[in-house]
GUVO-776579 format. One record per residue (C-alpha): z negated, x negated, y negated; residue in one letter. Coordinates in steps of 0.001 Angstrom, whole numbers, always signed. Layout:
% residues N
[node [Z,X,Y],a]
...
% end
This chain:
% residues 504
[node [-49281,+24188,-103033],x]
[node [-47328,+22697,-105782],x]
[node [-47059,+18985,-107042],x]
[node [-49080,+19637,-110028],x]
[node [-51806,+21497,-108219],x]
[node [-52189,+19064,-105849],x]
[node [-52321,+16384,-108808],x]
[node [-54808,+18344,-110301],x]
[node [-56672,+18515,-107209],x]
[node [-57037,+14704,-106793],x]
[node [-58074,+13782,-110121],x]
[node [-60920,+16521,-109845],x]
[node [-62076,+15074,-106438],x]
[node [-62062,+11315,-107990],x]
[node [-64466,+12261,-110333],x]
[node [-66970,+14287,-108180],x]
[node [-69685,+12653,-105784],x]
[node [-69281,+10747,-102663],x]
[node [-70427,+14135,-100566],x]
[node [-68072,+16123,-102415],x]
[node [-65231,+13932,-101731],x]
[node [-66234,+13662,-98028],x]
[node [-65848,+18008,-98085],x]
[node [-62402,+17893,-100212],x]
[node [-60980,+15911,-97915],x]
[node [-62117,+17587,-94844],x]
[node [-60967,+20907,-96565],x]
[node [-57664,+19321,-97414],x]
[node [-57615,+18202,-93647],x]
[node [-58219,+22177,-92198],x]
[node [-54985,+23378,-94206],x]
[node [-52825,+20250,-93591],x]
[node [-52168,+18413,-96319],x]
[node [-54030,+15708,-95525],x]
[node [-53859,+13575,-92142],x]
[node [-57941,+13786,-90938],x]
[node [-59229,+10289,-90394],x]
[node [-61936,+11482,-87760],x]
[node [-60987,+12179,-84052],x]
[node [-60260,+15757,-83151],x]
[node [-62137,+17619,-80564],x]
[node [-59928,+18162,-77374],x]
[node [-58062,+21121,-77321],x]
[node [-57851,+22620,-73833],x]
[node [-55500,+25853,-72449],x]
[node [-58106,+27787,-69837],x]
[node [-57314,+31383,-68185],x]
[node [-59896,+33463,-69201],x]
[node [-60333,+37410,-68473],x]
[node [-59893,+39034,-71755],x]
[node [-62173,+41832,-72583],x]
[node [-61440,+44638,-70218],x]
[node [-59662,+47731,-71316],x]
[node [-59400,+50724,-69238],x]
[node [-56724,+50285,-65945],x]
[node [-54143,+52824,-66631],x]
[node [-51953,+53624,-63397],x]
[node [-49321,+56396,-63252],x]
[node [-48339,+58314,-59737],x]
[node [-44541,+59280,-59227],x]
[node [-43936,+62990,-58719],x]
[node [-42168,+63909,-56006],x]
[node [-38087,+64649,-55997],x]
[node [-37494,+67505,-58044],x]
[node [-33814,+69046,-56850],x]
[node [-32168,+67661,-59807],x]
[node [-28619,+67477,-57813],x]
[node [-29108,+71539,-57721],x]
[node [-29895,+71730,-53548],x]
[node [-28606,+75271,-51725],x]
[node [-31064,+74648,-48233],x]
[node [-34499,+73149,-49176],x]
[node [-36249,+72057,-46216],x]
[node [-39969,+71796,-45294],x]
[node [-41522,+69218,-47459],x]
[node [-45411,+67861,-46989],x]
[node [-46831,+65365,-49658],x]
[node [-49705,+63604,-49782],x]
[node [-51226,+61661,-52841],x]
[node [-53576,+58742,-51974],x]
[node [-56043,+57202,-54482],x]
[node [-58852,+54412,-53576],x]
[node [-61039,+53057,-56181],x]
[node [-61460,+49488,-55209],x]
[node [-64780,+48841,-57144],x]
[node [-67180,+51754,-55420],x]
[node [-69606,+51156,-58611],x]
[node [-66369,+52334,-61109],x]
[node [-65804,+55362,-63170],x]
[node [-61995,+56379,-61743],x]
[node [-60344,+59563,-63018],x]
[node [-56916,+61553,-61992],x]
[node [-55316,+63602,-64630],x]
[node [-58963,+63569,-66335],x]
[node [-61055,+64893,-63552],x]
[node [-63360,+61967,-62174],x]
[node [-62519,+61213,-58661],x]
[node [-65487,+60122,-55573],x]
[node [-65547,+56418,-54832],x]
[node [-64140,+56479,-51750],x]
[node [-60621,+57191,-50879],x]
[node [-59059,+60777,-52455],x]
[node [-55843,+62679,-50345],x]
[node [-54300,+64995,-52118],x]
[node [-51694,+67382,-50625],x]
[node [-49721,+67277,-53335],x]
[node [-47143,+65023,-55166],x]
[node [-47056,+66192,-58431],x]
[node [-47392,+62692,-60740],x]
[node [-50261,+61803,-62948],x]
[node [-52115,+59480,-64474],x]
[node [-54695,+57570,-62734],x]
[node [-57272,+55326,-64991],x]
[node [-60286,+53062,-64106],x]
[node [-62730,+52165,-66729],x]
[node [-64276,+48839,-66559],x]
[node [-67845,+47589,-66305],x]
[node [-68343,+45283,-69193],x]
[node [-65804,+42893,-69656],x]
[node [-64526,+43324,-65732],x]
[node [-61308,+44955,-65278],x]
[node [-61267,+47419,-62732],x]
[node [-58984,+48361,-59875],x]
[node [-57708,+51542,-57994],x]
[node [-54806,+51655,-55915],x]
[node [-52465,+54580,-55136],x]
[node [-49625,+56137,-53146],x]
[node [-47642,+59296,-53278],x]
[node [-45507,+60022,-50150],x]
[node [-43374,+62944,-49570],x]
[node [-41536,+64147,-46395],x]
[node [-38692,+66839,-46001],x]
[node [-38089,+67261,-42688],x]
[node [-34558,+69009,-42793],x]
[node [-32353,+70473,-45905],x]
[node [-30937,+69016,-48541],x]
[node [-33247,+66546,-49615],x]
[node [-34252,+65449,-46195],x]
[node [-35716,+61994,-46286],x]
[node [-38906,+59849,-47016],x]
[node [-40048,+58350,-50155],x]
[node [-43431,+56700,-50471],x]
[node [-44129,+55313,-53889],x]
[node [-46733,+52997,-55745],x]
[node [-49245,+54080,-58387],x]
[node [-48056,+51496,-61136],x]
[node [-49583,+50041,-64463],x]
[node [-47423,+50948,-67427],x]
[node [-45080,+47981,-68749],x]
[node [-42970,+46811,-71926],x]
[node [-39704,+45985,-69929],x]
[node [-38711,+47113,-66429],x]
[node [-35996,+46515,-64580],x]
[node [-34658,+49326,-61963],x]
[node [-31335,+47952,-59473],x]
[node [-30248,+51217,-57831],x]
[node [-28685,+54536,-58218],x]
[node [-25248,+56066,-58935],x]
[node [-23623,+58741,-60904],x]
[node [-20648,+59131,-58604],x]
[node [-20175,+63037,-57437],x]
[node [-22835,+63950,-55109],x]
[node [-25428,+62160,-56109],x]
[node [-28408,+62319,-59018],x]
[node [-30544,+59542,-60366],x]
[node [-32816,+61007,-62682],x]
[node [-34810,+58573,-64955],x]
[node [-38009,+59286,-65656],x]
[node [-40016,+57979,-68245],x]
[node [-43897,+58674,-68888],x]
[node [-46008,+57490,-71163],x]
[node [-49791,+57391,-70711],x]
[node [-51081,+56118,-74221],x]
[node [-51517,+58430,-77367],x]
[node [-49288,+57864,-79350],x]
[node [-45303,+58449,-79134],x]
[node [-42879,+55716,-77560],x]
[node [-39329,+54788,-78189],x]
[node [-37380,+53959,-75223],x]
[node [-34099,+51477,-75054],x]
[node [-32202,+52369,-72075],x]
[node [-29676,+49536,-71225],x]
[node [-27115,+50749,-67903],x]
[node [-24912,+48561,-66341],x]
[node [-22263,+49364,-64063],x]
[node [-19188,+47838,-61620],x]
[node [-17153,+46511,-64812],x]
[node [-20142,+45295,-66939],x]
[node [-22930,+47171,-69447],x]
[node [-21999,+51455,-69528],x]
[node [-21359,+53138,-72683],x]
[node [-23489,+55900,-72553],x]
[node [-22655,+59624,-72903],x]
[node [-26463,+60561,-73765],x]
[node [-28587,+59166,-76614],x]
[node [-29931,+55598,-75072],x]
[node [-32722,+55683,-77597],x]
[node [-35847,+58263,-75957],x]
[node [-38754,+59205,-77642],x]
[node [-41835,+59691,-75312],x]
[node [-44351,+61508,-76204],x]
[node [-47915,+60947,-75763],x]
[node [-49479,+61737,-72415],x]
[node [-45408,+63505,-71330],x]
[node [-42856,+62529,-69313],x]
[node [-39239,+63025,-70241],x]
[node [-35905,+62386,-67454],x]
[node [-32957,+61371,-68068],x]
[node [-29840,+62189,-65518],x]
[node [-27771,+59147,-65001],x]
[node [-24630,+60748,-63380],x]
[node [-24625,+62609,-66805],x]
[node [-25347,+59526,-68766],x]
[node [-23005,+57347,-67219],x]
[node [-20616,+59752,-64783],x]
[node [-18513,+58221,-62135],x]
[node [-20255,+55346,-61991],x]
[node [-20978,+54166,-58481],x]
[node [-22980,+51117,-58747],x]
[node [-26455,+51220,-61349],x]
[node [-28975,+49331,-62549],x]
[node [-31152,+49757,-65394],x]
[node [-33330,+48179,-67898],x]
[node [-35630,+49723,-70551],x]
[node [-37623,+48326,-73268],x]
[node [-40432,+50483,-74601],x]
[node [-41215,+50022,-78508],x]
[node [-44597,+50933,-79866],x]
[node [-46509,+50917,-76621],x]
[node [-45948,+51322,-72896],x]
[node [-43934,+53295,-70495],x]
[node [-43395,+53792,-66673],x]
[node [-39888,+53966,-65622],x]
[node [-39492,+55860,-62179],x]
[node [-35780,+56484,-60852],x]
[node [-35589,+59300,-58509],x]
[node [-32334,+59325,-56182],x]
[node [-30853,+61849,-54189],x]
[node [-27395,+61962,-52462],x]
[node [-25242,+64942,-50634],x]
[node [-22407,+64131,-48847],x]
[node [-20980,+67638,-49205],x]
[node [-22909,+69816,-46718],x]
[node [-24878,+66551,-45426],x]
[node [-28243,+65478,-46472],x]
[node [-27712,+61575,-47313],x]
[node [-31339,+60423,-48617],x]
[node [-34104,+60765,-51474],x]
[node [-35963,+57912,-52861],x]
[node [-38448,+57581,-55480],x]
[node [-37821,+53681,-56945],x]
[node [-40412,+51974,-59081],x]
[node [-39534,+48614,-61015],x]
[node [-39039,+44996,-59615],x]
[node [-38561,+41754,-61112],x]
[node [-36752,+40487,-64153],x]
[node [-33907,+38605,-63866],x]
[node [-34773,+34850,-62771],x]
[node [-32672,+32461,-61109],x]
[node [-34289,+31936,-57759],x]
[node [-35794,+35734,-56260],x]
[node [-36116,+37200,-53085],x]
[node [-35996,+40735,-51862],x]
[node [-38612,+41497,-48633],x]
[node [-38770,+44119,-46219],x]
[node [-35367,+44176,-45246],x]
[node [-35679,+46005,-41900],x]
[node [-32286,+45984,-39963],x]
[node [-31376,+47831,-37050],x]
[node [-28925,+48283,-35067],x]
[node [-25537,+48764,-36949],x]
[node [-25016,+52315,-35598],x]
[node [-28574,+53172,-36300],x]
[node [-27724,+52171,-40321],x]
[node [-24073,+53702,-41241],x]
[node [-22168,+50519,-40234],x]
[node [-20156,+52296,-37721],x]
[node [-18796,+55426,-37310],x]
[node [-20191,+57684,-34272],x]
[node [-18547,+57323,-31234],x]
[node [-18414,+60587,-29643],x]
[node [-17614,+62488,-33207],x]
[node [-15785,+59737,-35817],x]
[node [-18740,+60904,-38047],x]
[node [-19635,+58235,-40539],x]
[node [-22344,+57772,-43123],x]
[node [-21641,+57280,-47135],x]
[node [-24120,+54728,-47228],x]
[node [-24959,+50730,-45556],x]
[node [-27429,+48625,-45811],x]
[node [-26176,+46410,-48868],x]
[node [-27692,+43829,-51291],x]
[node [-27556,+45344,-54858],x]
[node [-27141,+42610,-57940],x]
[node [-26506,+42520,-61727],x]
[node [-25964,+40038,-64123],x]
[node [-27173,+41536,-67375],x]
[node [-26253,+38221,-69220],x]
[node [-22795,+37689,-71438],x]
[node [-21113,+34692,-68828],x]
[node [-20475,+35017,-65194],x]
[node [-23311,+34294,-62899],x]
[node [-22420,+32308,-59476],x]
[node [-25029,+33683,-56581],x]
[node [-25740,+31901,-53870],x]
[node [-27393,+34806,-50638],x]
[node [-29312,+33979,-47808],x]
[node [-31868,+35552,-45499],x]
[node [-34982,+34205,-44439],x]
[node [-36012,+35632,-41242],x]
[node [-38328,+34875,-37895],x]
[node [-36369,+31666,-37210],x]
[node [-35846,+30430,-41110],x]
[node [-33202,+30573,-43700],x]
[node [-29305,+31236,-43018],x]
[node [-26816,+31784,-45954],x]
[node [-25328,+34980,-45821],x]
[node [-21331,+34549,-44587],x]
[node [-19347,+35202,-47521],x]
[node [-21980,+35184,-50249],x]
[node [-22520,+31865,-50596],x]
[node [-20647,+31114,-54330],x]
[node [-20314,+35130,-55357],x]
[node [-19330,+35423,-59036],x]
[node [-20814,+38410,-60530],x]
[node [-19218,+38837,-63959],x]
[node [-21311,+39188,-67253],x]
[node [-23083,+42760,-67382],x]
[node [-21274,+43799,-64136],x]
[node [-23581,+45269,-60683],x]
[node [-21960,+44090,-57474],x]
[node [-22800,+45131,-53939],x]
[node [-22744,+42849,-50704],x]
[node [-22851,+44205,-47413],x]
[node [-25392,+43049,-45310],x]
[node [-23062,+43210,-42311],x]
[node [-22761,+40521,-38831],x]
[node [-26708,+39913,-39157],x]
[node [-28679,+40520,-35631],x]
[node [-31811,+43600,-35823],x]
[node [-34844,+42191,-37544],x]
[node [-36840,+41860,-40249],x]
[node [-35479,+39633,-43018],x]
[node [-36583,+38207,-46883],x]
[node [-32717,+38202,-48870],x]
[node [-32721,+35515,-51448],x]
[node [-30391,+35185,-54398],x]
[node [-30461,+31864,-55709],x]
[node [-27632,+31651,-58985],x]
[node [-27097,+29301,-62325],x]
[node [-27775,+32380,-64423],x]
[node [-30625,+34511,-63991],x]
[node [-29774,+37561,-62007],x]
[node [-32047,+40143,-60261],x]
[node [-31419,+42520,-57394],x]
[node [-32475,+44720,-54305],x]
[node [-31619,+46092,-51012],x]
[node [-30314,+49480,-49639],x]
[node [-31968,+50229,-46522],x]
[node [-30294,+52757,-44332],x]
[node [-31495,+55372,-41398],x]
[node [-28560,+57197,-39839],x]
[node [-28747,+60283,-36802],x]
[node [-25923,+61870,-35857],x]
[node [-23280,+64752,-37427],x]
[node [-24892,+67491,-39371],x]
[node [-23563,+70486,-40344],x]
[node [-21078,+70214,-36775],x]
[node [-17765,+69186,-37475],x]
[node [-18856,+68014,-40982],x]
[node [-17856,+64285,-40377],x]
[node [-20859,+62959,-41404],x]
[node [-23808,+61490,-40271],x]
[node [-26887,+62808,-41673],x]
[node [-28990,+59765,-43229],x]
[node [-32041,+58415,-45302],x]
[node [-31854,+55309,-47568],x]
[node [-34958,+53425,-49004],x]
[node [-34360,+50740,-52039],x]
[node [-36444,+47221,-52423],x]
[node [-36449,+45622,-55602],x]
[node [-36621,+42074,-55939],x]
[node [-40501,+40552,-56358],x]
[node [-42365,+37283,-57351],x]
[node [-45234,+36341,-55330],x]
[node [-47533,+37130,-57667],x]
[node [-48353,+40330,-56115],x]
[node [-49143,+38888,-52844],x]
[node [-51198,+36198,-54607],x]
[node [-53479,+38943,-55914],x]
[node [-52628,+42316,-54948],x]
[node [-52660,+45658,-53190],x]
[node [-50721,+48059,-51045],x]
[node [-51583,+51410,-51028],x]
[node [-51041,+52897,-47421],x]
[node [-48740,+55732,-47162],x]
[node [-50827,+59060,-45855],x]
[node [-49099,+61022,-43634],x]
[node [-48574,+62526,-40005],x]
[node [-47068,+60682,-37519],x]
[node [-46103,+57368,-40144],x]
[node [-45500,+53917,-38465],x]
[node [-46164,+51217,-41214],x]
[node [-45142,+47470,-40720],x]
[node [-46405,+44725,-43284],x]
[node [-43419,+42276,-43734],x]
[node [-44175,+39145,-45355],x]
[node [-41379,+36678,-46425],x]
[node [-42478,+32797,-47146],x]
[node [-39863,+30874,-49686],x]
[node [-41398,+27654,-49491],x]
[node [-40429,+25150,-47032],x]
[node [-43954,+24558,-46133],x]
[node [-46536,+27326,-43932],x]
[node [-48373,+29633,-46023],x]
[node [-51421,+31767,-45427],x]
[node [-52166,+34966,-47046],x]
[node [-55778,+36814,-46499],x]
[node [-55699,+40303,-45459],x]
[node [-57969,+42804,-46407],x]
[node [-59541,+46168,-46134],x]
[node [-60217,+48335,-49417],x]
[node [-63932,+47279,-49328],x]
[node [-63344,+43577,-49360],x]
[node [-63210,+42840,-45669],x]
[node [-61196,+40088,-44059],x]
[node [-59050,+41726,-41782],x]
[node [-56772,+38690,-41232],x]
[node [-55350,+35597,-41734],x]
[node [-51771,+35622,-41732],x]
[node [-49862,+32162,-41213],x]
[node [-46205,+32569,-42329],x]
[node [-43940,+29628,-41649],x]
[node [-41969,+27700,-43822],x]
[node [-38829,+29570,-45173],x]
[node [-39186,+32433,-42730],x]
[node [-40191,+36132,-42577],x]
[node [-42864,+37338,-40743],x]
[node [-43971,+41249,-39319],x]
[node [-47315,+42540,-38799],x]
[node [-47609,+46159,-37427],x]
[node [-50505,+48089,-39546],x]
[node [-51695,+49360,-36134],x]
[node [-52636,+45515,-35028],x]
[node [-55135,+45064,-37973],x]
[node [-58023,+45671,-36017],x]
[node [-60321,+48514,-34492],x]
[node [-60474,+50242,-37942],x]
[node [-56441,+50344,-38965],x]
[node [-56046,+54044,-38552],x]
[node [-58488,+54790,-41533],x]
[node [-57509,+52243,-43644],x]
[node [-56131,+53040,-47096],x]
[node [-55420,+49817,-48336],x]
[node [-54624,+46552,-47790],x]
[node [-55521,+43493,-50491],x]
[node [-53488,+40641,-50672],x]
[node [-54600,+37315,-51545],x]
[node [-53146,+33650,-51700],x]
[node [-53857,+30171,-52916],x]
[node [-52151,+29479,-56253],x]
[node [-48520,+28142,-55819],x]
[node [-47911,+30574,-52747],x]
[node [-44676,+31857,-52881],x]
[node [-45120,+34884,-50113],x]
[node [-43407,+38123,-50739],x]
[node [-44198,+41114,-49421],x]
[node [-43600,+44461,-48787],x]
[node [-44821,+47492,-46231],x]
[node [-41854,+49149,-44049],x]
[node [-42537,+52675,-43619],x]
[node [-40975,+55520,-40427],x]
[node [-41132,+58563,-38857],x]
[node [-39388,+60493,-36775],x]
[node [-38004,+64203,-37072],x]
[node [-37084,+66642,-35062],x]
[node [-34544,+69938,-34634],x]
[node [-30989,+70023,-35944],x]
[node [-31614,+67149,-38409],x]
[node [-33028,+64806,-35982],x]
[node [-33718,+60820,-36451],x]
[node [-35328,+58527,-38324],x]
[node [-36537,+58912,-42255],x]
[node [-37776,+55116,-43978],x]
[node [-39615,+54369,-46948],x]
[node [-40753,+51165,-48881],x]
[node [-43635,+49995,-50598],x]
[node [-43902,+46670,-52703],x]
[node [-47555,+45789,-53595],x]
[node [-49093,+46081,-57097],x]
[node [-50614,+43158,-58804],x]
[node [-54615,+43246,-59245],x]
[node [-55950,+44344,-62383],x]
[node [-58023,+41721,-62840],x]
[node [-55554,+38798,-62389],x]
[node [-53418,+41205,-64961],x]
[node [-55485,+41125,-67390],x]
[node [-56262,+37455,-67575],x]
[node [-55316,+35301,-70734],x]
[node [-54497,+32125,-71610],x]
[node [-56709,+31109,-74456],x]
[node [-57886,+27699,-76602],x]
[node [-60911,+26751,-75810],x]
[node [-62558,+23392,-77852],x]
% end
């Protein structure tokens, strides 16, 4: 407002009435101009469920051959899908599913959507595992139905020779969305060979291959940034070590970079059960170890600080104590020297940073004389504990699966997280101590763990627990050994979809 109108203003409010003055001045008050001389009502910040939309959830599709296989092996699949609310409407690719638990024997992808009662968001959890017993893409993946995002953040991959990551992007909404795909690599951020602008279209999916978008690159991670709406960015990996099968994994996004974050579920073996040593009676080694993945997407060097919280507390990680990772660059650490066990790795740095772990399995030589070990690898991103705080794991569906919960406290204190079944019930209480990692075998949940389909999560505000589900099996013939898979748990719809808002 100018200085005239505001003149002008004044001199019309002196001459009106004494009620007329009072609502000038009030008026003036609302837009600012004039400091109120009554007390304001207090303002106060309250998390309130905003009104509920539907829950939109898309399932991975299985590995698709994209590094051009000659022997494909026998591959079963399931697809899991358990409306947690038996009174919601739940779909799959349209069709409207039964309340209790769906297995499909497929893994094709889709989209998965709950619509809410009133203003109560809905939830549904899912899982899509596949297993390929022998061949080229022998291996296990098992892979969360996730809620599209904005920004994700994938640490994995490679586009060295002999291996494909293939990026795939779907969007669930209706209308089309632009997606910024940012790749960083050993020496700092990748100049692409491929467009790093994708449009989505509504209700598709379209991949991207990163050993054609950034070739020779051995060490990835990836961030994209969706722009007029929401995507799911899955990264599909698969490795051949010439003749030898060396893993498939289907790799779903962690957490952003942050300066204090922890990476659970690191299952260790014994080193010549992981590709840390070469076999004795052959000199066969494995192309892959178990290693701790990190990037520093920002422009200065980052200094990490590593250490692993397992059944007897926290340890820093010999030689990783003061790493300097420089600005854009993704640097692996071996995970080497550290006893079998289950572990939490934590990367604490003065920059934020974000990471995950390489899990190997490793058998013995195959094809003979080939000099390598035939392997499976499974990544973990890095979480928060927001998931465990209010969340679910979808159970992997499958024959002959072994599934471990692993549950890695941060905080110096004890912790409890509540367990439960897809209908609600307690299964257990789960006591983790202070700055430690502890297991829980599936099987031990109680009389009823061999149908169950889900497990919730749930912790007092302020817990920092992290969590994720370990997955085996064992094959058999020429291929023989162990395959391993991952799962991280999702966060619950309904804490998702909670606000902050003013209330007065």
């Amino acid at each position: 407002m100018s200085t005239t109108a505001r003149a002008l203003l004044r001199r019309t409010a002196a001459l009106t009435l004494g009620l007329a003055l009072a609502a000038a001045t009030g008026a003036l008050a609302w837009w600012g101009t004039v400091t109120p001389t009554l007390p304001m009502s207090q303002v106060l910040a309250d998390s309130q469920a905003a009104p509920a939309a539907d829950t939109v959830y898309v399932c991975p599709a299985a590995p698709a051959d994209t590094i051009g296989a000659v022997e494909l092996g026998r591959t079963t699949s399931t697809t899991a899908l358990t409306p947690l609310d038996p009174a919601a409407t739940v779909t799959w690719n349209g069709e409207r599913l039964a309340p209790s638990t769906t297995v499909l024997d497929a893994a094709d992808g889709g989209v998965l959507i709950a619509r809410p009662r009133g203003q109560d968001a809905v939830s549904v959890a899912g899982a899509v595992t596949t297993l390929t017993a022998d061949g080229d893409l022998r291996g296990l993946t098992t892979a969360a139905c996730v809620p599209p995002q904005a920004t994700a953040w994938i640490v994995g991959g490679s586009g060295a020779p002999g291996t494909s990551s293939e990026l795939r992007l779907t969007n669930p909404g209706t209308t089309t969305v632009t997606a910024a795909i940012s790749l960083y690599g050993p020496t700092g951020p990748v100049a692409t060979t491929t467009a790093n602008h994708v449009a989505v279209p509504a209700g598709e999916t379209v991949s991207v291959l990163l050993e054609a978008a950034a070739p020779g690159q051995g060490r990835l991670a990836v961030f994209v940034e969706a722009d007029g709406g929401l995507l799911v960015p899955v990264l599909v990996t698969e490795t051949l070590d010439g003749e030898t099968a060396g893993g498939v994994d289907v790799l779903t996004s962690g957490a952003a970079p942050a300066t204090d974050l922890t990476i659970p579920g690191v299952a260790l073996v014994a080193p010549a059960e992981q590709g840390q040593v070469a076999d004795e009676s052959t000199g066969a080694t494995a192309s892959d170890a178990p290693v701790l993945r990190i990037v520093n997407p920002g422009e200065s060097p980052a200094t990490v600080s590593v250490s692993t919280l397992g059944a007897d507390g926290e340890e820093p990680l010999r030689g990783a104590t003061a790493l300097v990772v420089d600005p854009g660059a993704v640097f692996d650490v071996a995970l080497t020297g550290l006893a079998p066990g289950d572990y939490g790795v934590r990367m604490r740095s003065d920059a934020p940073v974000t990471g995950a772990v390489r899990l190997v399995r490793s058998a013995g030589e195959y094809p003979a004389r080939s000099g390598s070990l035939v392997h499976d690898v499974a990544w973990i991103q890095a979480q928060t504990g927001a998931a465990t705080r209010a969340g679910t794991l979808a159970l992997p569906h499958g024959q002959a699966l072994t599934s471990q919960l692993v549950l890695t406290n941060t905080a110096p204190a004890p912790a409890t997280v509540t367990l439960t079944s897809d209908d609600g019930t307690i299964l257990r209480e789960v006591s983790i101590p202070g700055s430690s990692t502890l297991s829980l075998p599936v099987s031990e949940l109680g009389e009823t763990a061999d149908a169950l389909s889900v497990i919730g999560l749930s912790a007092p505000e302020g817990t920092e627990v992290v969590t994720a589900l370990v997955t085996t099996t064992q094959v058999e013939g020429e291929a023989a050994g162990t395959l391993i898979g991952v799962l991280t748990p999702v966060t619950e719809a309904s804490r998702a979809s909670a606000r902050q808002v003013l209330l007065r």
